[in-house]
C-alpha positions as CSV (number, residue, x, y, z in Angstrom):
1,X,45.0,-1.4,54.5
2,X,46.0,-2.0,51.0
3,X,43.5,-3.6,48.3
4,X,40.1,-3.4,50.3
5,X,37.6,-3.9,47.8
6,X,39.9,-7.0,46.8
7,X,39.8,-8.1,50.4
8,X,36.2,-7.8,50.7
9,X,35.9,-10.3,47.6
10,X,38.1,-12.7,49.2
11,X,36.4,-12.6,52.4
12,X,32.8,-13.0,50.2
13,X,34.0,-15.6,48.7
14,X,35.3,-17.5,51.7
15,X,32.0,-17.0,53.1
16,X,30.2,-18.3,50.1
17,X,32.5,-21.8,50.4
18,X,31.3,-22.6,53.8
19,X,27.3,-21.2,52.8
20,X,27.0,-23.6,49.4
21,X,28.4,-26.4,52.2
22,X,31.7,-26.6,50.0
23,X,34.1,-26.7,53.0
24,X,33.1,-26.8,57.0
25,X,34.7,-25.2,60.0
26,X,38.4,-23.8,58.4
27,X,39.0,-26.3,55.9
28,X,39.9,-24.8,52.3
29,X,41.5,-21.2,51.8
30,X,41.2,-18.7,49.0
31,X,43.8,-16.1,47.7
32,X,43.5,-13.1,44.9
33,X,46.7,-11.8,43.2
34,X,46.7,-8.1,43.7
35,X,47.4,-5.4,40.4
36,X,51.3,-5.1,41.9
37,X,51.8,-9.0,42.0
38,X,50.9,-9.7,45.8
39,X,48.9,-12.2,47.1
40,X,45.6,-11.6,49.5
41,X,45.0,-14.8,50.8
42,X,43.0,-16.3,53.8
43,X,44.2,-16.7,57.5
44,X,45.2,-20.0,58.8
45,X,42.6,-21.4,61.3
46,X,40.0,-18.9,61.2
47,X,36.5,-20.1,60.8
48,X,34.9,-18.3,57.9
49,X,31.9,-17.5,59.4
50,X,33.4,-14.7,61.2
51,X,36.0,-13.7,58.4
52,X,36.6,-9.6,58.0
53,X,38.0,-8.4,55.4
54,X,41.6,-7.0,57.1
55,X,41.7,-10.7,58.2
56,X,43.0,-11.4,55.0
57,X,46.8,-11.4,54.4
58,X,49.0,-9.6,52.2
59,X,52.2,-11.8,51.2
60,X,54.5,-11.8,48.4
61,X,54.8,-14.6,45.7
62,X,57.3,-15.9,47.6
63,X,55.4,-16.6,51.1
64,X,56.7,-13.2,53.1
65,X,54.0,-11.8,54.6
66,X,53.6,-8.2,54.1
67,X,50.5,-6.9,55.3
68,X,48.5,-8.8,58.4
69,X,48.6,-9.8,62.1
70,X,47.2,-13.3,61.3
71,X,49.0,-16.5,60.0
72,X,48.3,-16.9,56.3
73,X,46.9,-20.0,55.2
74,X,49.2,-23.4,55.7
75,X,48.2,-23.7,51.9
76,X,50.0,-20.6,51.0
77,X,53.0,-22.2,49.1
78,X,50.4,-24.2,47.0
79,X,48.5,-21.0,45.9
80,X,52.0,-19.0,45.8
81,X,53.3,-21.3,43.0
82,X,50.1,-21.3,41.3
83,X,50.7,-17.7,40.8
84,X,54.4,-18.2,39.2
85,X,53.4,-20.6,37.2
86,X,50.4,-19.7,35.7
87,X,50.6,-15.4,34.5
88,X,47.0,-15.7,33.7
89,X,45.8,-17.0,37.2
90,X,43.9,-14.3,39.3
91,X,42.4,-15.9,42.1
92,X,42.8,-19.5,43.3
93,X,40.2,-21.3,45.7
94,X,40.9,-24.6,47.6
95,X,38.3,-27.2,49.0
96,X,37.9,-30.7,50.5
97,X,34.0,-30.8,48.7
98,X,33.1,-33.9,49.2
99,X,32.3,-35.5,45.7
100,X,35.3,-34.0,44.4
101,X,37.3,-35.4,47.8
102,X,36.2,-38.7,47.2
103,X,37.1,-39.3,43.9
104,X,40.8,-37.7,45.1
105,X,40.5,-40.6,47.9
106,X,40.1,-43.5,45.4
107,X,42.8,-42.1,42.7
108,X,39.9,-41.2,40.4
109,X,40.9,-38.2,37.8
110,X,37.4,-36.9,35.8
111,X,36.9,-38.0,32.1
112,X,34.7,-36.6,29.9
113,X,31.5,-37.4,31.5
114,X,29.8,-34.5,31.3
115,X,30.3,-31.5,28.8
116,X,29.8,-28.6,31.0
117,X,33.4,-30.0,32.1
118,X,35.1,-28.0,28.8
119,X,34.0,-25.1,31.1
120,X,37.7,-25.8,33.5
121,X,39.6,-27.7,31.1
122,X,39.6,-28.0,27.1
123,X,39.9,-31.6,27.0
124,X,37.2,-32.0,29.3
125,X,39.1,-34.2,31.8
126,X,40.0,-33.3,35.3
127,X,43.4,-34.6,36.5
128,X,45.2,-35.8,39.6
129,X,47.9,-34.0,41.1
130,X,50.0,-36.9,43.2
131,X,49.9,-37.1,46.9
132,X,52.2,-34.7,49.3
133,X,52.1,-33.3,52.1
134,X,50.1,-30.2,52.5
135,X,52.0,-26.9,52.3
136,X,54.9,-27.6,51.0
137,X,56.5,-26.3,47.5
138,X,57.0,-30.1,46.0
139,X,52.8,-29.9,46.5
140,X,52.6,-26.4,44.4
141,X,54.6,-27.8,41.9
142,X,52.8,-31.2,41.1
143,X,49.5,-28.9,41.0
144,X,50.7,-26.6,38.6
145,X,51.8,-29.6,36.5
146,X,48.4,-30.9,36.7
147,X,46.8,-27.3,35.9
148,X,48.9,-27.0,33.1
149,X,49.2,-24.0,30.9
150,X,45.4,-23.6,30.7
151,X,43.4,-25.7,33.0
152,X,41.1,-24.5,35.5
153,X,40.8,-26.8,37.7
154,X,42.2,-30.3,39.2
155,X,41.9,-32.5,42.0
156,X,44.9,-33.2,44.5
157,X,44.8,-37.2,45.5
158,X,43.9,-37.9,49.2
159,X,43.4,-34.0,49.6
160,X,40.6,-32.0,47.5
161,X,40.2,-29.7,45.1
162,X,41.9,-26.3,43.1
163,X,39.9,-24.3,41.1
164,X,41.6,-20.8,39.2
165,X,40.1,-18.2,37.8
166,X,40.6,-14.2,36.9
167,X,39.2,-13.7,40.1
168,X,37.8,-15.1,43.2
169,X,34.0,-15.3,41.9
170,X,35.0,-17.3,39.0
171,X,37.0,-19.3,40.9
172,X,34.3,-19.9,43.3
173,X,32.0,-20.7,39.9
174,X,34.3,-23.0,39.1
175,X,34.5,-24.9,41.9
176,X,30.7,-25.1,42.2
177,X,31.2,-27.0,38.3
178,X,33.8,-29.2,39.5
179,X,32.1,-30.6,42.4
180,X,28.7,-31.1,40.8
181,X,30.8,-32.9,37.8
182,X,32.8,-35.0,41.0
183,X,29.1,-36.3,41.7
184,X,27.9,-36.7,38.0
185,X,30.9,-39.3,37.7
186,X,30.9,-40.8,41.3
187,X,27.2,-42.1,40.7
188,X,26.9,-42.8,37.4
189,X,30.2,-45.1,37.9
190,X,28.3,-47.0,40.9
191,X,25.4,-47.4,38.6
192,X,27.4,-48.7,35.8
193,X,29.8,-47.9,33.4
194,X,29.2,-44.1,32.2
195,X,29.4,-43.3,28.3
196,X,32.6,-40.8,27.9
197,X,32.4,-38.0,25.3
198,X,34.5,-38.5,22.4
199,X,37.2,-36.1,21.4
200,X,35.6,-34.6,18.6
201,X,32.0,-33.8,20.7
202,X,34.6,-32.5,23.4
203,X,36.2,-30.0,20.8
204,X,33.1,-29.3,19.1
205,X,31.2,-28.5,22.6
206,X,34.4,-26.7,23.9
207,X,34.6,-24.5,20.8
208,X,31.0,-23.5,21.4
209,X,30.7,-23.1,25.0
210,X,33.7,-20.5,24.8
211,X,31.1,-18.3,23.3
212,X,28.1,-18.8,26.1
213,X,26.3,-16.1,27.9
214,X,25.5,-12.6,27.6
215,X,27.1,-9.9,26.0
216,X,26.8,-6.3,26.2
217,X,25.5,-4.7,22.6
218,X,27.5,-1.4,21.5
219,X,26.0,1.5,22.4
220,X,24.3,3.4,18.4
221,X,25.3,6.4,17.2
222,X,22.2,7.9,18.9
223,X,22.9,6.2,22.3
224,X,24.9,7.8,25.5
């Protein structure tokens, strides 16, 4: 079995979705782009819950499967032609979260409500990939239109939710952002009318959050 500490990651992170209540039963799927180019990705109809790791199937970028017994995901094209599009793109993850899902059911892209939304797109807004039918190529292509050379993330109308990242934990991270962003929005717009962030706050905040977190110091001279 090829990739398994890759496989286990996939499999976590599967796990996680259903555990932070992101998707139920077999809803949503998660892939990881191996070092040759492959995609790991998860099995069709197989609750998550009971996920192993060499469930998860090996296929090319072009849908072939390569490794696995099980059906990949009926997402597969979507995450395949993430991959070709987007040379950066590690890991993908897909969910029907609710906040997030209901702002894709009323046609709602996400403006820049909230900064912490520079963390899966520089502009701070959330797009709308149009409508399709689920697994088919013309859906990978409008989501890779709507992710763009650089976003993270972006909502697909009357479906849910992509997320990217280098790999699947990130992803995962991301998706976490995006849907408590989804809910940000989707109340403060019943409440009233919510106050947008203006380009300039948007590229001073995104040119500052870039930097966020901890970093590792250099070891001194007299360090190991």
């Amino acid at each position: 079995m090829k990739h398994p500490d890759l496989r286990e990651e996939v499999a976590r992170v599967a796990k996680q979705l259903t555990g932070s209540g992101l998707v139920t039963g077999t809803s949503g799927n998660v892939s990881a782009r191996t070092p040759e180019g492959d995609i790991l990705v998860t099995p069709s109809g197989i609750d998550y819950e009971v996920l192993k790791p060499e469930d998860v199937v090996l296929v090319e970028t072009g849908g072939r499967v390569r490794e696995g017994d099980l059906e990949p995901s009926s997402e597969t094209p979507m995450h395949t032609g993430i991959y070709r599009a987007r040379a950066d793109v590690g890991a993908v993850v897909h969910t029907h979260s609710t906040y997030a899902t209901t702002l894709a059911c009323l046609g709602w892209p996400i403006p820049p409500v909230h900064y912490m939304l520079t963390t899966l797109s520089e502009d701070g807004r959330i797009p709308l990939a149009p409508y399709t039918t689920y697994g088919t190529e013309e859906l990978a292509g409008y989501v890779s239109e709507a992710l763009g050379a650089s976003r993270n993330a972006c909502l697909l109308q009357n479906h849910g939710t992509i997320t990217v990242g280098k790999n699947p934990e990130e992803a995962f991270s991301r998706t976490v952002v995006l849907e408590e962003m989804a809910e940000i929005y989707y109340k403060t717009s019943i409440a009233g009318e919510p106050v947008l962030l203006s380009a300039k706050e948007v590229e001073e905040v995104a040119a500052k959050i870039s930097g966020y977190g901890q970093t590792r110091p250099l070891p001194t001279e007299n360090e190991g």
